[in-house]
DOPA-320794 format. One line per field, with one value per atom (N, C-alpha, C, O): residue number from 1; residue in one letter; x, y, z negated. Coordinates in steps of 0.1 Angstrom, whole numbers. Atoms other than C-alpha are relative to their C-alpha. Layout:
nr	(NUM/...)
rest	(A/...)
X	(X/...)
Y	(Y/...)
Z	(Z/...)
//
This chain:
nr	(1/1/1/1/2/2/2/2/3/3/3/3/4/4/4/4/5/5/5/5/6/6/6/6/7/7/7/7/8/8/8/8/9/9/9/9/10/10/10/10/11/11/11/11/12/12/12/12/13/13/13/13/14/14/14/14/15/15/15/15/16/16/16/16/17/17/17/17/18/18/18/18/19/19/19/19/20/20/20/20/21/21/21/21/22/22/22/22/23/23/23/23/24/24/24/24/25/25/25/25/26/26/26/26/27/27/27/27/28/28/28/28/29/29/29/29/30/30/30/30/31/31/31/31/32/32/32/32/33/33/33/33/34/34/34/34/35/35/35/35/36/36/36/36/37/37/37/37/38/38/38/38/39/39/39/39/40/40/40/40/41/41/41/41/42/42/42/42/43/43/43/43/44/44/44/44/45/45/45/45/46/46/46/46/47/47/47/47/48/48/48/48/49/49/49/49/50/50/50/50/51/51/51/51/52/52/52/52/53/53/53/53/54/54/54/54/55/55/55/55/56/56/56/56/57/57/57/57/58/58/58/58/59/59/59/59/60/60/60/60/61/61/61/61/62/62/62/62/63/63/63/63/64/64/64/64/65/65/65/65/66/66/66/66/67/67/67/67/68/68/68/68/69/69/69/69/70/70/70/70/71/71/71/71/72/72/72/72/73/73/73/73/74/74/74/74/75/75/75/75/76/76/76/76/77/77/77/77/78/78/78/78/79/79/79/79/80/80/80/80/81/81/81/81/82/82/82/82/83/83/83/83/84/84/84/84/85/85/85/85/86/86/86/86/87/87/87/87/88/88/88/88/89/89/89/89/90/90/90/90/91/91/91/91/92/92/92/92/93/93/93/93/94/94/94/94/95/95/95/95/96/96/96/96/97/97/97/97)
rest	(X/X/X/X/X/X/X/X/X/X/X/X/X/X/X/X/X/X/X/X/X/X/X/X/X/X/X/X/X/X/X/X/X/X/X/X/X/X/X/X/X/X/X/X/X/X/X/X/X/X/X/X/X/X/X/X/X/X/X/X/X/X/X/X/X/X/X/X/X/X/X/X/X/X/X/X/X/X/X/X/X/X/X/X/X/X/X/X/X/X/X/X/X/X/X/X/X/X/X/X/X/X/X/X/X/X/X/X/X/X/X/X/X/X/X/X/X/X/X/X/X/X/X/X/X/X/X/X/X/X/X/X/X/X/X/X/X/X/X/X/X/X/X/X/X/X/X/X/X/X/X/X/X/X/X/X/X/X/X/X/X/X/X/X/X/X/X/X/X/X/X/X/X/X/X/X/X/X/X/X/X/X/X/X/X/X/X/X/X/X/X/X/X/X/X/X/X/X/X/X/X/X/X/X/X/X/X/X/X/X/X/X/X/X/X/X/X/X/X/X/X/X/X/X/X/X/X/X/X/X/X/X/X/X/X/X/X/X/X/X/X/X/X/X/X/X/X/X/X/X/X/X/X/X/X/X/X/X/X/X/X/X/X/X/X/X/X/X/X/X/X/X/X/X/X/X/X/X/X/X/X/X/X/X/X/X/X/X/X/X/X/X/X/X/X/X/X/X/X/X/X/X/X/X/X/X/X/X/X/X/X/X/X/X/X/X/X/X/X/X/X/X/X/X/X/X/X/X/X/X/X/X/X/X/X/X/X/X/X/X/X/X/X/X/X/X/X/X/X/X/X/X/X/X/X/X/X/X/X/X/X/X/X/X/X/X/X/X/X/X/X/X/X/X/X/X/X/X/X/X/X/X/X/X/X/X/X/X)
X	(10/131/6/16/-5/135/-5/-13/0/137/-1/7/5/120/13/20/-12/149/-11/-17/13/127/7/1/-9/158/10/17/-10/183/15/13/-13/222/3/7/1/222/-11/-8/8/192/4/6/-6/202/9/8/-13/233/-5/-8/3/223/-14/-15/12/186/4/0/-2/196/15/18/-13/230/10/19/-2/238/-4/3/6/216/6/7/-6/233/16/19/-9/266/9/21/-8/274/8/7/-5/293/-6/-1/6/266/-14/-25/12/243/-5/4/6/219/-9/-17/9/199/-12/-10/17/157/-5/-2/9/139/-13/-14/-1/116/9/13/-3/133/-14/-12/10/99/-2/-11/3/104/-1/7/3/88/10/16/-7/107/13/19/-20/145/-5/2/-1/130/-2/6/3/118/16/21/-16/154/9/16/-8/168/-2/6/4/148/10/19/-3/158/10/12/-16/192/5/15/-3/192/-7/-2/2/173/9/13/-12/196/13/20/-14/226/-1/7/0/207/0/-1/4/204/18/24/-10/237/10/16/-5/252/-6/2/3/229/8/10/-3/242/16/21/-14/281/6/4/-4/297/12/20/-9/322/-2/5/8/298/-6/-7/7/282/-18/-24/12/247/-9/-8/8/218/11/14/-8/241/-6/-17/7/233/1/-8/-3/244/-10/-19/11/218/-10/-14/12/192/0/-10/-7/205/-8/-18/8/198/-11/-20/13/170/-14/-24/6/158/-3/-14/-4/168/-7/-11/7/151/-15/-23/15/118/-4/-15/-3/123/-2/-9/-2/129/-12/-14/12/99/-8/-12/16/70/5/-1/3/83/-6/-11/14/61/-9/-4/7/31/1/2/-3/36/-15/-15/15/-2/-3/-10/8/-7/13/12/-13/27/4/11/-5/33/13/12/-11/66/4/-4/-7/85/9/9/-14/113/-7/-2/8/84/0/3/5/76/9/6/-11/108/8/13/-4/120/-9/-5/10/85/3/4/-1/90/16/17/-7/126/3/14/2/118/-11/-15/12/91/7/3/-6/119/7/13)
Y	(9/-430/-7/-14/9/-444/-16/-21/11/-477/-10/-9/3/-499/-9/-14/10/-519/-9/-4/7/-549/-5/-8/9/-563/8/10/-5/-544/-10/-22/5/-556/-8/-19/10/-567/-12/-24/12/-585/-13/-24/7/-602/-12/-24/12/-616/-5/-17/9/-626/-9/-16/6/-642/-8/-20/4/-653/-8/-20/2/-652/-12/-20/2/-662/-17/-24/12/-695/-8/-20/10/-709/-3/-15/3/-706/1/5/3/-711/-15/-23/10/-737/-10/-22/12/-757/1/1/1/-756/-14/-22/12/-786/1/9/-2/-790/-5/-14/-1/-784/-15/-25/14/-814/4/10/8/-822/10/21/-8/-812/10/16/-11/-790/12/21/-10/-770/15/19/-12/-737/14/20/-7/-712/3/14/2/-724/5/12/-1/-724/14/20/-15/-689/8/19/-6/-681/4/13/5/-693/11/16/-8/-674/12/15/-14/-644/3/11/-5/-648/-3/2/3/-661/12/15/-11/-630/12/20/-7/-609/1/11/0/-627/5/11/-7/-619/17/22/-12/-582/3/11/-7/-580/0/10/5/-598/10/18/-10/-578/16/23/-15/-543/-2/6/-2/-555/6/1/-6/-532/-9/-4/7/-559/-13/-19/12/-584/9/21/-5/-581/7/0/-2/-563/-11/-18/16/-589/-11/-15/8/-612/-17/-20/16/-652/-1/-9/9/-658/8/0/-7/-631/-6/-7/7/-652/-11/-14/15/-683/2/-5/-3/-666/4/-3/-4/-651/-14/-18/20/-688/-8/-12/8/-705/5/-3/-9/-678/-4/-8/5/-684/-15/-16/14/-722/-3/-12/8/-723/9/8/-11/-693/-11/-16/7/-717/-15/-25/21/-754/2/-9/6/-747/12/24/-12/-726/11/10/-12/-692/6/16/0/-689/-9/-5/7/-716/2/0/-2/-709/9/8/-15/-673/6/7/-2/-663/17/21/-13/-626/0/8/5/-641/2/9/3/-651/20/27/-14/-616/10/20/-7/-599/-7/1/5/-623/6/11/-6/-612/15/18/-13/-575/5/15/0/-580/-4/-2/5/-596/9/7/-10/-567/8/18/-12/-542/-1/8)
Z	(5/215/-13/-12/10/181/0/7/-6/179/-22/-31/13/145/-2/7/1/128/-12/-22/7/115/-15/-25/10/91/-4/6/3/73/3/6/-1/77/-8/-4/10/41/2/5/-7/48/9/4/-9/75/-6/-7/5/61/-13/-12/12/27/1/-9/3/36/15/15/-12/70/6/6/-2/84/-10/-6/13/49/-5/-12/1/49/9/6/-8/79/-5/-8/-3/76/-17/-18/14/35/1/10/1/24/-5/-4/4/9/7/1/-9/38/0/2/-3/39/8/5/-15/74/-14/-22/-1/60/-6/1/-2/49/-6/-16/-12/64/8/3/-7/93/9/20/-8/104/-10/-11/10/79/10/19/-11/96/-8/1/7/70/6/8/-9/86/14/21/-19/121/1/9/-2/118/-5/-2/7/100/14/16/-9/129/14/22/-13/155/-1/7/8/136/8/17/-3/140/18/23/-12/175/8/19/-7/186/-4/5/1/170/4/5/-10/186/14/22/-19/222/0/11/-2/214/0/7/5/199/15/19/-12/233/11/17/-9/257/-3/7/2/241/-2/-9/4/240/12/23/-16/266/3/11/-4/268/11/19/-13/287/12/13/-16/324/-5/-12/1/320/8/19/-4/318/0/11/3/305/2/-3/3/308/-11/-16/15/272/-4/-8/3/264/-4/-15/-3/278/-8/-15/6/265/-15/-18/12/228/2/-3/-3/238/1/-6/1/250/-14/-18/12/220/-11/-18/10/195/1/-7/-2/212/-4/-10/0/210/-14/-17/13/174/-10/-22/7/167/-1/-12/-6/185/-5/-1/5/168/-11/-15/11/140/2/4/-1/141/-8/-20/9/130/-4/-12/5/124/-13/-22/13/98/-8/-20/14/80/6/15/-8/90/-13/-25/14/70/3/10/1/70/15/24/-6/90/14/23/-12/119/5/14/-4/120/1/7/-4/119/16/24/-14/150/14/25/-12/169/1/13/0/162/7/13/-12/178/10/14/-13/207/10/21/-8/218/-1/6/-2/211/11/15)
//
């Protein structure tokens, strides 16, 4: 079964990955900014897949979930209906894979 890859690698790191952890990161203002929160999902659903598929962890991992948790958490704090971004919709598309 093939399997949709919603974000390239480049992607990832330079629009995402890339936003958190530069050296001149400034937390969002407001802090509801829906654009970061959806960034955020992104990468937090990407850390539960990457964690669920590490053959180095227990299958069904708690930290899995944990990202998994946390992804959703930071999807649904601003509506993704009235500010629907890229980001929203690359996090939903890997959370149904």
């Amino acid at each position: 079964m093939a399997r949709y890859n919603p974000i390239s690698r480049q992607q990832f790191d330079e629009e995402v990955f890339g936003h958190f952890y530069s050296d001149n990161f400034a937390p969002p203002s407001p802090p509801s900014d829906s654009a970061s929160s959806h960034r955020l999902a992104l990468m937090f659903i990407l850390f539960a897949i990457g964690t669920l598929m590490d053959p180095n962890e227990a299958p069904f991992g708690v930290e899995a979930e944990k990202y998994h948790q946390l992804s959703r958490a930071a999807l649904f704090k601003s509506s993704i209906f009235d500010d629907p971004t890229l980001h929203a919709v690359q996090a939903l598309v890997s959370q149904c894979s």
